[in-house]
ZADO-1210 file (C-alpha; in nm, 4 decimals, padded with zeros to 6 digits):
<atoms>
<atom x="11.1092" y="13.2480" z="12.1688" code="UNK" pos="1"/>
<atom x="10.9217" y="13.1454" z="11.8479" code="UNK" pos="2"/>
<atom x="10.5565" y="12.9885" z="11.9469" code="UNK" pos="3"/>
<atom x="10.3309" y="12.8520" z="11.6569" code="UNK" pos="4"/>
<atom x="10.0091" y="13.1121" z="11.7958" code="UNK" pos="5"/>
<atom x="09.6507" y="13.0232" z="11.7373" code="UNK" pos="6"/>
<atom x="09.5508" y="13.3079" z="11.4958" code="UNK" pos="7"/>
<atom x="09.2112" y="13.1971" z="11.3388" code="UNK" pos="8"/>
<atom x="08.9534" y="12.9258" z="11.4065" code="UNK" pos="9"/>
<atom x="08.6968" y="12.7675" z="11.1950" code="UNK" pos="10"/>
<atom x="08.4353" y="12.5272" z="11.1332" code="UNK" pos="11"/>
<atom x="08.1576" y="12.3672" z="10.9815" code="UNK" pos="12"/>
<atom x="07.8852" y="12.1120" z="10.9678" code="UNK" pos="13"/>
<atom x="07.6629" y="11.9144" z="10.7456" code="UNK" pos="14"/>
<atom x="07.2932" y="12.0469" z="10.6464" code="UNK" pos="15"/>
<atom x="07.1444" y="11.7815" z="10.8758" code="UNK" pos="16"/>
<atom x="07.0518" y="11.7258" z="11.1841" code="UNK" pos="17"/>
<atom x="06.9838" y="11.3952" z="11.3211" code="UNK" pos="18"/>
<atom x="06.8182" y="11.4120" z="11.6890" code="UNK" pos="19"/>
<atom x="06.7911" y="11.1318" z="11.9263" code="UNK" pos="20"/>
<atom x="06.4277" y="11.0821" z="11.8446" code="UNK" pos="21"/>
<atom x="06.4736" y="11.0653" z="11.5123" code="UNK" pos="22"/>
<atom x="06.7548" y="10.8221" z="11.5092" code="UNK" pos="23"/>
<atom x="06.5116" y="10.5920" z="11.6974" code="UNK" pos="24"/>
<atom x="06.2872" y="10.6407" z="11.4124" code="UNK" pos="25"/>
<atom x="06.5281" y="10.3425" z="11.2615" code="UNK" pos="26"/>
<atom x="06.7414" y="10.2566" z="11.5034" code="UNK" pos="27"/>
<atom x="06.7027" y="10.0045" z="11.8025" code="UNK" pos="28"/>
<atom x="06.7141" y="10.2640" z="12.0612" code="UNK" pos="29"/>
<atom x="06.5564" y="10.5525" z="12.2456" code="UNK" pos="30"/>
<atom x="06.6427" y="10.9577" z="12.2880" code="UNK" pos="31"/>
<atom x="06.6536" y="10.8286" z="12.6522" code="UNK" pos="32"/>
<atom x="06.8724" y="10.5239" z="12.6267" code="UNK" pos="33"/>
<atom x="07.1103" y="10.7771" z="12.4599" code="UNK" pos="34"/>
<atom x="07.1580" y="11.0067" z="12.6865" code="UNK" pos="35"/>
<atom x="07.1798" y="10.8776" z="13.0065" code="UNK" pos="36"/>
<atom x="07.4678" y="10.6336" z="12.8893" code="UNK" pos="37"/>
<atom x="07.6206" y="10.9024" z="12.6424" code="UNK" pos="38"/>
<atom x="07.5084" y="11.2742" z="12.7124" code="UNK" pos="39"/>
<atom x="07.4388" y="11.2833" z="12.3282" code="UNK" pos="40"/>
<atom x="07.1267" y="11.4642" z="12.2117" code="UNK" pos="41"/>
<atom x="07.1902" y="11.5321" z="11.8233" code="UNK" pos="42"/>
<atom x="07.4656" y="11.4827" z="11.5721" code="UNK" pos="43"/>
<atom x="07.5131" y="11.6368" z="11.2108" code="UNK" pos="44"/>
<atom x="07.4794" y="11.3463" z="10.9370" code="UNK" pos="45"/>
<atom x="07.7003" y="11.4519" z="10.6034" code="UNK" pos="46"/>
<atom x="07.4804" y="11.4290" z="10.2743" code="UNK" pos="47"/>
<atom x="07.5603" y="11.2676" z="09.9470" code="UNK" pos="48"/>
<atom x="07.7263" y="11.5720" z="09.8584" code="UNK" pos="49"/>
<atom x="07.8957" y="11.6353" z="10.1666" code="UNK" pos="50"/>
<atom x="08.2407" y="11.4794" z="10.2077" code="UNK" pos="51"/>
<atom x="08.5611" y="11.4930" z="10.4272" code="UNK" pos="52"/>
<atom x="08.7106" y="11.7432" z="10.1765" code="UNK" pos="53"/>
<atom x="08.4291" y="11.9988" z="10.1509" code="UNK" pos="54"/>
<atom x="08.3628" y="11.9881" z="10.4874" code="UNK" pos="55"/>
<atom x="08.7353" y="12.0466" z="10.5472" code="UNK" pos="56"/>
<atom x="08.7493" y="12.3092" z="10.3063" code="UNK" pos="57"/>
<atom x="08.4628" y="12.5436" z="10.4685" code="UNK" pos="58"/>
<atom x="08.6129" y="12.4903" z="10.8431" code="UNK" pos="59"/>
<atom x="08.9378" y="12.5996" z="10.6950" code="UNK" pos="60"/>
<atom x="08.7954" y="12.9043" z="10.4623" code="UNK" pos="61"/>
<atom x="08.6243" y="13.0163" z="10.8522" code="UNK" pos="62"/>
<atom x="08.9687" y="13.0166" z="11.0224" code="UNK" pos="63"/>
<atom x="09.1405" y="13.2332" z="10.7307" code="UNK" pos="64"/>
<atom x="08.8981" y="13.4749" z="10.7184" code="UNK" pos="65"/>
<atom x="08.9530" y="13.4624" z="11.1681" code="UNK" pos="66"/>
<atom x="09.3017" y="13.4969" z="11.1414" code="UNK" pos="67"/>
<atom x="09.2633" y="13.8033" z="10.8418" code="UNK" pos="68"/>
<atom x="09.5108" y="13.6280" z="10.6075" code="UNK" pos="69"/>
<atom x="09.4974" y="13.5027" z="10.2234" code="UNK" pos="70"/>
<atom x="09.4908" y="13.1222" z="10.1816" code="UNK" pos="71"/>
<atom x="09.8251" y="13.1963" z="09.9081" code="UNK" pos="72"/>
<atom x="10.0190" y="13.2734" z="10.2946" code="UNK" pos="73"/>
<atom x="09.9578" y="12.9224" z="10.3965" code="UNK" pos="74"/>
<atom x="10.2531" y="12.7124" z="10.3260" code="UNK" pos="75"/>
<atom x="10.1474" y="12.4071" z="10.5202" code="UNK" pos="76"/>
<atom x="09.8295" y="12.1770" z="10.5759" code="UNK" pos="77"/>
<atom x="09.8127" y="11.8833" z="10.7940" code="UNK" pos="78"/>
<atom x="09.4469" y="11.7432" z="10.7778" code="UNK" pos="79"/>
<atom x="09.3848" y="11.4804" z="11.0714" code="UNK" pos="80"/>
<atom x="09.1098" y="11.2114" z="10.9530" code="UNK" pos="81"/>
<atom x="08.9997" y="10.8451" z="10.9593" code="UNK" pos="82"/>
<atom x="08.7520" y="10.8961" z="10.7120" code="UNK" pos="83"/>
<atom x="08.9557" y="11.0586" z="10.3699" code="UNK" pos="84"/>
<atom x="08.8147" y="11.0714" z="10.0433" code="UNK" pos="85"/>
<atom x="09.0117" y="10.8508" z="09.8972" code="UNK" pos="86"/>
<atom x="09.2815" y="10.5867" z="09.9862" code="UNK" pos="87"/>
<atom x="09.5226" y="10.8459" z="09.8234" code="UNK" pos="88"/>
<atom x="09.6261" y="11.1424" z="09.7680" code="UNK" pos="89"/>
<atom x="09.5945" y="11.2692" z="10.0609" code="UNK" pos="90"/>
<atom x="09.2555" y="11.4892" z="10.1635" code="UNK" pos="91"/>
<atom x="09.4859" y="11.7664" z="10.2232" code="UNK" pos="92"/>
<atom x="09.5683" y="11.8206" z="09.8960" code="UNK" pos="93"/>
<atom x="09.1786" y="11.8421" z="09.7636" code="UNK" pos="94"/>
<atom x="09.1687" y="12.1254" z="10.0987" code="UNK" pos="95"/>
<atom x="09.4897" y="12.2716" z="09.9555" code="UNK" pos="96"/>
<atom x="09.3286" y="12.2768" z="09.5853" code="UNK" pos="97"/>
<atom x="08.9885" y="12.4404" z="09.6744" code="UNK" pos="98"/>
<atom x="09.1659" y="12.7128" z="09.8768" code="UNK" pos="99"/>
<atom x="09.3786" y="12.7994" z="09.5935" code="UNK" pos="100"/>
<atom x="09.7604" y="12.7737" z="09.7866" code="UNK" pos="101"/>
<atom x="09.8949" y="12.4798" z="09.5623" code="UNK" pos="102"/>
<atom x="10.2636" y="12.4096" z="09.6014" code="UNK" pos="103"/>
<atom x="10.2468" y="12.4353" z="09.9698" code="UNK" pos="104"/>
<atom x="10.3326" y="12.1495" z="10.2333" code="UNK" pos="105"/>
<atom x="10.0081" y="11.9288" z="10.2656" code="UNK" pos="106"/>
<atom x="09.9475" y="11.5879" z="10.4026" code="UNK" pos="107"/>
<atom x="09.7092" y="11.3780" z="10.5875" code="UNK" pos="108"/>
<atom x="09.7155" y="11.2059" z="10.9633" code="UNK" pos="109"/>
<atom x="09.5985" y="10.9319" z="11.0855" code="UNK" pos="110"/>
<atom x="09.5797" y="10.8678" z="11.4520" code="UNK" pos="111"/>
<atom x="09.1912" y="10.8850" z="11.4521" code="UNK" pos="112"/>
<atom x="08.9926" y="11.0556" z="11.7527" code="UNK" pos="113"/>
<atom x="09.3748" y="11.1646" z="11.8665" code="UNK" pos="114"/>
<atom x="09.4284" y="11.3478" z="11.5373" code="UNK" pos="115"/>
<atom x="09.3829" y="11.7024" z="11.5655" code="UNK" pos="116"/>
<atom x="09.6347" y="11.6381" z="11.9031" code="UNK" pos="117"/>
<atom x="09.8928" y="11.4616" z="11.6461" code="UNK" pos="118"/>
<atom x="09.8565" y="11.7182" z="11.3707" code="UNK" pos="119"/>
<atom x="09.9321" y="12.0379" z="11.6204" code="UNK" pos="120"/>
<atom x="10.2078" y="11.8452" z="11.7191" code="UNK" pos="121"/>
<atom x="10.3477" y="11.7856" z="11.4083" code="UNK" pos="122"/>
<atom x="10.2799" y="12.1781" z="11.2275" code="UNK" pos="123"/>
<atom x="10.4415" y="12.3028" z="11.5986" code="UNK" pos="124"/>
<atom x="10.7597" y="12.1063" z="11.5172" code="UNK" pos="125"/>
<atom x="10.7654" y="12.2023" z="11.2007" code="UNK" pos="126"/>
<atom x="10.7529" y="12.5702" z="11.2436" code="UNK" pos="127"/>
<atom x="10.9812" y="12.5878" z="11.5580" code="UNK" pos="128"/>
<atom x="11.2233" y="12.4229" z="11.2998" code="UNK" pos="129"/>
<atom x="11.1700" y="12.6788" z="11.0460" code="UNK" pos="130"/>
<atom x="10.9789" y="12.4352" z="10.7446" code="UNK" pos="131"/>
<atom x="10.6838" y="12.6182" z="10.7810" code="UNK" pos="132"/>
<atom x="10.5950" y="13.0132" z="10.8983" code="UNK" pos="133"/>
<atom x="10.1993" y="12.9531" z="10.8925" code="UNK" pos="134"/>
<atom x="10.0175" y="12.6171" z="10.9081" code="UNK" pos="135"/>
<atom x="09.6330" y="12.5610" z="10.8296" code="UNK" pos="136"/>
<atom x="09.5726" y="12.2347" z="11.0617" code="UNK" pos="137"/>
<atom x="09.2323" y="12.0582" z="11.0140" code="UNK" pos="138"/>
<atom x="09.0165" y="11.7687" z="11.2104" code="UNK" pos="139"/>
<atom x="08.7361" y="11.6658" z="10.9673" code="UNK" pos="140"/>
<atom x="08.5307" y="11.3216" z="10.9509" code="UNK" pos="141"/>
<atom x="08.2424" y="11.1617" z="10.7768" code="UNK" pos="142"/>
<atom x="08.2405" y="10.9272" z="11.0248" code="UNK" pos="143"/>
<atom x="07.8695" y="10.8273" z="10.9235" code="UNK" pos="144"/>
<atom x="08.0173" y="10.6646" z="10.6175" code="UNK" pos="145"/>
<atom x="08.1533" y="10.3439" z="10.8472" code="UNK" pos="146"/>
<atom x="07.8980" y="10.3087" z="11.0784" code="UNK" pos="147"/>
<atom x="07.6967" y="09.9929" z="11.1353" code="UNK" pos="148"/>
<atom x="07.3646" y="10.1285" z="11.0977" code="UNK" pos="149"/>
<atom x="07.2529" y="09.8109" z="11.2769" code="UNK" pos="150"/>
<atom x="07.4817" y="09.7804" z="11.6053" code="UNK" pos="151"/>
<atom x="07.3130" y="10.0918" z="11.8645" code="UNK" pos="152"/>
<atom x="07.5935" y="10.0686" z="12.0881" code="UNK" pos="153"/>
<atom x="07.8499" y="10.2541" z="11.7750" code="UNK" pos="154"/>
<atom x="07.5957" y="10.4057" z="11.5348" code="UNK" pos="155"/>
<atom x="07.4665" y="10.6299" z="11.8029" code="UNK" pos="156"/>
<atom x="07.7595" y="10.7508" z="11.9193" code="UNK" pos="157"/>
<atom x="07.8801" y="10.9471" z="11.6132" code="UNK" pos="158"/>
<atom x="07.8526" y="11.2698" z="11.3250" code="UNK" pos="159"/>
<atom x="08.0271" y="11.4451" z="11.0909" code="UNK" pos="160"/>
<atom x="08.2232" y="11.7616" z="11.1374" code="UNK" pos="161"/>
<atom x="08.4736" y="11.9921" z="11.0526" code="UNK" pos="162"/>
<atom x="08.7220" y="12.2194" z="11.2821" code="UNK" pos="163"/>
<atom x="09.0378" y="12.4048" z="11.2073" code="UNK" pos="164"/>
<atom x="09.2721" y="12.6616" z="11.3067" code="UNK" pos="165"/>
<atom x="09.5525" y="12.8443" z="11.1573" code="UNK" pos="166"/>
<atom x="09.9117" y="12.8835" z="11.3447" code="UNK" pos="167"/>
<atom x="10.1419" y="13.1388" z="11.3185" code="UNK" pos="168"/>
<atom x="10.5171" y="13.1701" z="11.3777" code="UNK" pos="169"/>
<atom x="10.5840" y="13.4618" z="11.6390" code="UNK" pos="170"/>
<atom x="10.7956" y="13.5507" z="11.8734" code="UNK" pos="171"/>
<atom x="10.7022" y="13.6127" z="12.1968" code="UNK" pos="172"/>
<atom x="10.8378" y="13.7131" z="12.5048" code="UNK" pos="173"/>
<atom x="10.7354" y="13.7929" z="12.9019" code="UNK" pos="174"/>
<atom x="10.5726" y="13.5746" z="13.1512" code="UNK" pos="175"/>
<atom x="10.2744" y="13.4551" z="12.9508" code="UNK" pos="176"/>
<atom x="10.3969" y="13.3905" z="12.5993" code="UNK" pos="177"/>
<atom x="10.1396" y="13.3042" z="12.3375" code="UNK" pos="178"/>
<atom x="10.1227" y="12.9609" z="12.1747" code="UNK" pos="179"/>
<atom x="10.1316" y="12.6150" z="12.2297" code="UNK" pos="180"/>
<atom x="10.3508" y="12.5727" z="12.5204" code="UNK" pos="181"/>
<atom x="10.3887" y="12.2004" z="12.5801" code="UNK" pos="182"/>
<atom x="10.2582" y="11.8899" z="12.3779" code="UNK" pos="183"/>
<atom x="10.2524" y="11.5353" z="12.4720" code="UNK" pos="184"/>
<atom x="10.1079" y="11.2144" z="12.2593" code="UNK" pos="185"/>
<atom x="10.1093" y="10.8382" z="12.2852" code="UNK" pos="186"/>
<atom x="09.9983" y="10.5737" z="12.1236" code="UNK" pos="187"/>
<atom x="09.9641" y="10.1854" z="12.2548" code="UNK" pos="188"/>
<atom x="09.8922" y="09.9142" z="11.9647" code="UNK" pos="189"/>
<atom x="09.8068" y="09.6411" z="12.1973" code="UNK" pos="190"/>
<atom x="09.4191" y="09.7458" z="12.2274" code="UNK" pos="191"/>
<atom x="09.4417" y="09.7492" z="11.8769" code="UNK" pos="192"/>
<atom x="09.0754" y="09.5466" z="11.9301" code="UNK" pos="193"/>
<atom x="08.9293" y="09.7700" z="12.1803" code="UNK" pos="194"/>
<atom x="08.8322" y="10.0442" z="11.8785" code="UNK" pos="195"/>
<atom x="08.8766" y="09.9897" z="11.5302" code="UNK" pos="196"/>
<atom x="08.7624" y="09.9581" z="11.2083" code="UNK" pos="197"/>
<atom x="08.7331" y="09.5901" z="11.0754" code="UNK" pos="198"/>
<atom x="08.8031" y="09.6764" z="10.7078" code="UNK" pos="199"/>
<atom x="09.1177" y="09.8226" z="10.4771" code="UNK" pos="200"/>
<atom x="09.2911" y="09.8433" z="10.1460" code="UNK" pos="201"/>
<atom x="09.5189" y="09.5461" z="10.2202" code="UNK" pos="202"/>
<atom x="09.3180" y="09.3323" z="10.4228" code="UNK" pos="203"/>
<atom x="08.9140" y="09.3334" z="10.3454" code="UNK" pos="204"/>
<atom x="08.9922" y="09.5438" z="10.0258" code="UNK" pos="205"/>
<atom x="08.6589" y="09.7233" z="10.1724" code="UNK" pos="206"/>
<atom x="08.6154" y="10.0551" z="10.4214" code="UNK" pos="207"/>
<atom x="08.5005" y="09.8641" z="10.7043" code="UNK" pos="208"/>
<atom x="08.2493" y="09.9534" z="11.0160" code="UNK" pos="209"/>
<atom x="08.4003" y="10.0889" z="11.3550" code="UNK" pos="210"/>
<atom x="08.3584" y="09.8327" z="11.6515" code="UNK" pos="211"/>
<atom x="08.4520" y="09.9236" z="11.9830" code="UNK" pos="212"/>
<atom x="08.4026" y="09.7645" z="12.3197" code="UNK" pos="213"/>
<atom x="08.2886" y="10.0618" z="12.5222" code="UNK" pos="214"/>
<atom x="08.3262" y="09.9384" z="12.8823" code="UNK" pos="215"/>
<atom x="08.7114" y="09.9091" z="12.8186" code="UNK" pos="216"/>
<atom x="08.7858" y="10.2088" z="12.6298" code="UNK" pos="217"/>
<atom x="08.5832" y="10.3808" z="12.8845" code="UNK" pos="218"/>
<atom x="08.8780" y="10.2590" z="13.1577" code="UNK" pos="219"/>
<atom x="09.1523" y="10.3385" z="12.9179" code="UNK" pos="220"/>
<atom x="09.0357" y="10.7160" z="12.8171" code="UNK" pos="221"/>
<atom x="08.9818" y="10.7992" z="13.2007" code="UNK" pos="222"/>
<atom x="09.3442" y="10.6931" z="13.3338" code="UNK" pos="223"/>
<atom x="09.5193" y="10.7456" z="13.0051" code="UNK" pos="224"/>
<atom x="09.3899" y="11.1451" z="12.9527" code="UNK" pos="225"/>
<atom x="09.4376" y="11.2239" z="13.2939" code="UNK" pos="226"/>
<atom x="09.8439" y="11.1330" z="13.2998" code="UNK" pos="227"/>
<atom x="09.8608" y="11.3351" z="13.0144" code="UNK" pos="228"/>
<atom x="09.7279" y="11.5958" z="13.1266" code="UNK" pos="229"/>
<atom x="09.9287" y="11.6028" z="13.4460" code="UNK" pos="230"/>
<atom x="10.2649" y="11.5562" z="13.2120" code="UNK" pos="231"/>
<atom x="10.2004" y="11.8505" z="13.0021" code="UNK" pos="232"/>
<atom x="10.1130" y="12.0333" z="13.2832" code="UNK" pos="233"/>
<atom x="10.4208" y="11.9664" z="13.4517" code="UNK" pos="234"/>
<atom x="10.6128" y="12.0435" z="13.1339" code="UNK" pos="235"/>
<atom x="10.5149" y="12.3829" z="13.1152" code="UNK" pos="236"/>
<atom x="10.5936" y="12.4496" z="13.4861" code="UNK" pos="237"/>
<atom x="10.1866" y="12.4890" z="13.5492" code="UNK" pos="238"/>
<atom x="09.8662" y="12.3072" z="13.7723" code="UNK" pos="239"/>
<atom x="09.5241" y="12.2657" z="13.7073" code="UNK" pos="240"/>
<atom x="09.4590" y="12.5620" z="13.8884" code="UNK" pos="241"/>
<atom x="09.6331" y="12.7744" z="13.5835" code="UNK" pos="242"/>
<atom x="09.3946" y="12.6069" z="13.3323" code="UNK" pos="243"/>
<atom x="09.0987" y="12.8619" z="13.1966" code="UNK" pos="244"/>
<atom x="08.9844" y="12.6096" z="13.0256" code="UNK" pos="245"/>
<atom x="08.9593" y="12.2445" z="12.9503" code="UNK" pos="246"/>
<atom x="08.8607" y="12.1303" z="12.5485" code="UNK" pos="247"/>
<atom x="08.8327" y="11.7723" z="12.5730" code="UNK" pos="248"/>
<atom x="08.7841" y="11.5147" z="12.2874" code="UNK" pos="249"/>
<atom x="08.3929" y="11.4917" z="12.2727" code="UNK" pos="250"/>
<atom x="08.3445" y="11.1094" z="12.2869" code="UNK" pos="251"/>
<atom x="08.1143" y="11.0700" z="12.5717" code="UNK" pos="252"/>
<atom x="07.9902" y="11.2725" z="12.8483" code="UNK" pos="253"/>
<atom x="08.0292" y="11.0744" z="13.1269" code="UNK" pos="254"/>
<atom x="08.4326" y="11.0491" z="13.0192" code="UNK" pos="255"/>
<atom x="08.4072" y="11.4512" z="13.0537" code="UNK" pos="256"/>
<atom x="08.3326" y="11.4079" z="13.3514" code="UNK" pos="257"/>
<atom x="08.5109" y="11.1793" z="13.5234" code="UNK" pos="258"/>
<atom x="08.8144" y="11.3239" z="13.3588" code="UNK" pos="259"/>
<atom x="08.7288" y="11.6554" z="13.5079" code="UNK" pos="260"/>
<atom x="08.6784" y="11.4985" z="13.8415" code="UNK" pos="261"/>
<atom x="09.0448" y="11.2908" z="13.8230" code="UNK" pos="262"/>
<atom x="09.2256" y="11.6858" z="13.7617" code="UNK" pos="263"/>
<atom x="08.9765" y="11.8210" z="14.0290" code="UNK" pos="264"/>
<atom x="08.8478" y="12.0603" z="13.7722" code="UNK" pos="265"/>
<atom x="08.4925" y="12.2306" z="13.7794" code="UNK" pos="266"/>
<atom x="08.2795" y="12.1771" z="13.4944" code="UNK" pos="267"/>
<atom x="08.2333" y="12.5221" z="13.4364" code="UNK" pos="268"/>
<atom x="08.5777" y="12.5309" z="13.3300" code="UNK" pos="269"/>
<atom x="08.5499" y="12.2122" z="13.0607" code="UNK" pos="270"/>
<atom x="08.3746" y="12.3030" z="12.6909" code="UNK" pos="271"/>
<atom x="08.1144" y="12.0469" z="12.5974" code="UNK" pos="272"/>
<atom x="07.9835" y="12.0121" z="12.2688" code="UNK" pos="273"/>
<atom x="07.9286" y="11.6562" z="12.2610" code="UNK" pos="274"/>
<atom x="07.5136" y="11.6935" z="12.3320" code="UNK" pos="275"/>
<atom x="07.4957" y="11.8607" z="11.9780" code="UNK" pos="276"/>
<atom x="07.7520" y="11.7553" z="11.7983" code="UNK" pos="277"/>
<atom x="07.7894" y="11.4043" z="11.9012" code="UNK" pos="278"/>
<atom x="08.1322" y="11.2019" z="11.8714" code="UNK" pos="279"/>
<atom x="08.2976" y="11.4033" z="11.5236" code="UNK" pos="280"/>
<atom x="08.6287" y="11.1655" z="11.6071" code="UNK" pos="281"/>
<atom x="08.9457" y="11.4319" z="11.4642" code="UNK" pos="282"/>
<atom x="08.7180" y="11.7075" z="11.4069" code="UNK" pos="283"/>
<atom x="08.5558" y="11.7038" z="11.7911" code="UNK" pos="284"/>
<atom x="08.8701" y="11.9003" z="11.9790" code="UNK" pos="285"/>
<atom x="08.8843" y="12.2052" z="11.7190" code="UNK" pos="286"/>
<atom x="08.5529" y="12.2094" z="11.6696" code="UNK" pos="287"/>
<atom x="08.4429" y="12.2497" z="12.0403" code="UNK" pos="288"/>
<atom x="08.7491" y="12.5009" z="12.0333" code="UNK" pos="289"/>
<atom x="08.5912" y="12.7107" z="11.7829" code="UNK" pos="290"/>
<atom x="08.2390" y="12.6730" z="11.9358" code="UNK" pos="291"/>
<atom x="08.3701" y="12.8268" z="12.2673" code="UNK" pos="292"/>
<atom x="08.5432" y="13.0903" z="12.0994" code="UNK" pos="293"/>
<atom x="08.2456" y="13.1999" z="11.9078" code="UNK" pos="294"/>
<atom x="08.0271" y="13.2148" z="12.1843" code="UNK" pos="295"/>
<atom x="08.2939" y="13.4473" z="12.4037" code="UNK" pos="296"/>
<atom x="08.4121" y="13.1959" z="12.6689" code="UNK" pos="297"/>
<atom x="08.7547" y="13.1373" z="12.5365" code="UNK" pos="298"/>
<atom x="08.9557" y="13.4642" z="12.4650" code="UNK" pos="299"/>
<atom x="09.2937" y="13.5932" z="12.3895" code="UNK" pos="300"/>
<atom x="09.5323" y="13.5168" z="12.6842" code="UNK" pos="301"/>
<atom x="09.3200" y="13.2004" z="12.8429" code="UNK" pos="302"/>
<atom x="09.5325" y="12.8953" z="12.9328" code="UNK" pos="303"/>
<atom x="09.3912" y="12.6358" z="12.7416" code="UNK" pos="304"/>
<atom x="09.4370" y="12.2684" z="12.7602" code="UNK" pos="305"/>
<atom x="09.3059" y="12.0246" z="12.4580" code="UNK" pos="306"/>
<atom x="09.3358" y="11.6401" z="12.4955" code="UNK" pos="307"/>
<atom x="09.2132" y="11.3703" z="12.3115" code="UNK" pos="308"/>
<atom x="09.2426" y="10.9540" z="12.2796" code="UNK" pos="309"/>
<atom x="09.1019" y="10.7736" z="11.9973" code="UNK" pos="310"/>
<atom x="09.1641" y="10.4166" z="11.7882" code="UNK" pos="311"/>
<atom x="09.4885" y="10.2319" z="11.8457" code="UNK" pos="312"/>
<atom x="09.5241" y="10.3399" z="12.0878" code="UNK" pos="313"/>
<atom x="09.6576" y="10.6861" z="12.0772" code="UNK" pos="314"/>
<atom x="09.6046" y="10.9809" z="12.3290" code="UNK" pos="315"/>
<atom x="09.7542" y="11.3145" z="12.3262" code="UNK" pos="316"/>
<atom x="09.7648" y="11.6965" z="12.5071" code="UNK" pos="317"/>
<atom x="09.8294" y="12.0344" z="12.4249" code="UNK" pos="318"/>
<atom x="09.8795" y="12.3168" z="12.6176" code="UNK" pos="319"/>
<atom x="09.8066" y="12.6561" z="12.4238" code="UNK" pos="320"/>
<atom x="09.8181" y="12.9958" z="12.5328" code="UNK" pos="321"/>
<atom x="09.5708" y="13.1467" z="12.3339" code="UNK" pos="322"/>
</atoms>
């Protein structure tokens, strides 16, 4: 059967480094304050000549080089972001520019902190159907760019980021294929006020600042992320107990955990990058992917489950056979 397999990851961040302590520095808030409500001990803050794009572009540049390929192979790029460089064209195509593959498939999605989930989905379907044979698929943000530098209950929450992997088209066969095996993703409009951005194009004519009523979205992400997890699960014929691992959306860590408690999973068995990295919103899921690969814990032939829910509401799944 033909799989779309994981064959390089990437990332990057910014140049800076913005710990707790500092942030309180100017900020209406305390390294303490933060972490007991959040888990969140530092976050990467991009610089004035930092953007979406370049941070895009070295994540991606990482995962080529992982997967031992030339950029010219790549013949699709799906870049999942809130935070582009411009209204349009899309990001994808400044990615697809810088790495030299012009004339390729590339496009943006948005489905914010859900993204990365959304743009798997999306290259997956595309190569099972035979438009694409190897996909470069990106989560990058600036999401410092619309915070509220003011409001402590958003501003601390976030950083900038970059994550990305490259999928192949195989074929593979026996018990334990490679590949992303099952894929699930929602989306519900009506919280539409929960999380969002209070700015656009065709309504403020401005970017906007992210405002977010955490007590609710906190409800949401818990029952939400743990149904689909159990439907992808029971997609693929798997439990729990067949996960090696758990890469969650790094948004807070006290929605790790009870996430990880609602699917009876140990902690050992969930990555968390959110104490360094913060909330990256699209770039969070590959970028804690390629952290745990980097460091050894995630190898070739772990069950892996990523899940993420994010502005809109949308939440989403994917089971991957690394």
């Amino acid at each position: 059967m033909l799989r779309s397999v994981i064959a390089g990851t990437g990332s990057a961040l910014p140049r800076r480094a913005v710990s707790n302590a500092e942030l309180a520095e100017t900020v209406d808030t305390s390294d303490d304050w933060i972490v007991e409500r959040t888990g969140i001990r530092n976050r990467y803050i991009a610089g004035d000549d930092e953007t979406t794009a370049s941070l895009a572009t070295d994540a991606a540049r990482k995962a080529i080089d992982a997967a031992g390929i030339e950029a010219k192979s790549i013949d699709l790029i799906i870049l999942a972001t809130a935070t582009p460089n411009q209204t349009f064209p899309a990001t994808a195509t400044q990615v697809q520019d810088a790495l030299g593959c012009n004339g390729c498939i590339a496009f943006d999605v948005a489905a914010v902190c859900s993204g990365f989930l959304y743009a798997v989905g999306v290259a997956d379907a595309m190569i099972r159907a035979g438009s694409a044979k190897r996909a470069l698929v990106i989560g990058a943000e600036t999401f410092s760019r619309i915070l509220d530098w003011e409001d402590r209950t958003t501003c601390v929450l976030f950083g900038d980021g970059a994550g990305a992997i490259v999928l192949e088209g195989r074929e593979e066969a026996g018990d334990k294929p490679r590949g992303v095996l099952a894929t699930k993703l929602h989306a519900d409009g009506a919280h539409n006020q929960l999380l969002y951005v209070d700015g656009g194009p065709s309504t403020t004519r401005t970017v906007g600042h992210v405002r977010m009523k955490g007590p609710e979205v906190f409800k949401h992400a818990v029952v939400n992320l743990a149904s689909v997890l159990s439907d992808v699960l029971g997609e693929a014929g798997l439990t729990n107990n067949d996960l090696d691992w758990l890469v969650p959306h790094q948004a807070n860590a006290r929605i790790l955990d009870a996430t990880a408690r609602k699917l009876g999973m140990p902690k050992e068995k969930v990555v968390v990058t959110v104490d360094r990295h913060a909330n990256t919103s699209a770039a969070s899921v590959p970028l804690a992917l390629d952290t745990a690969i980097a460091d050894g814990r995630i190898k070739q032939g772990d069950l892996v489950m990523l899940e993420a829910m994010g502005g809109g509401f949308t939440w989403g799944a994917s089971l991957i056979r690394m």
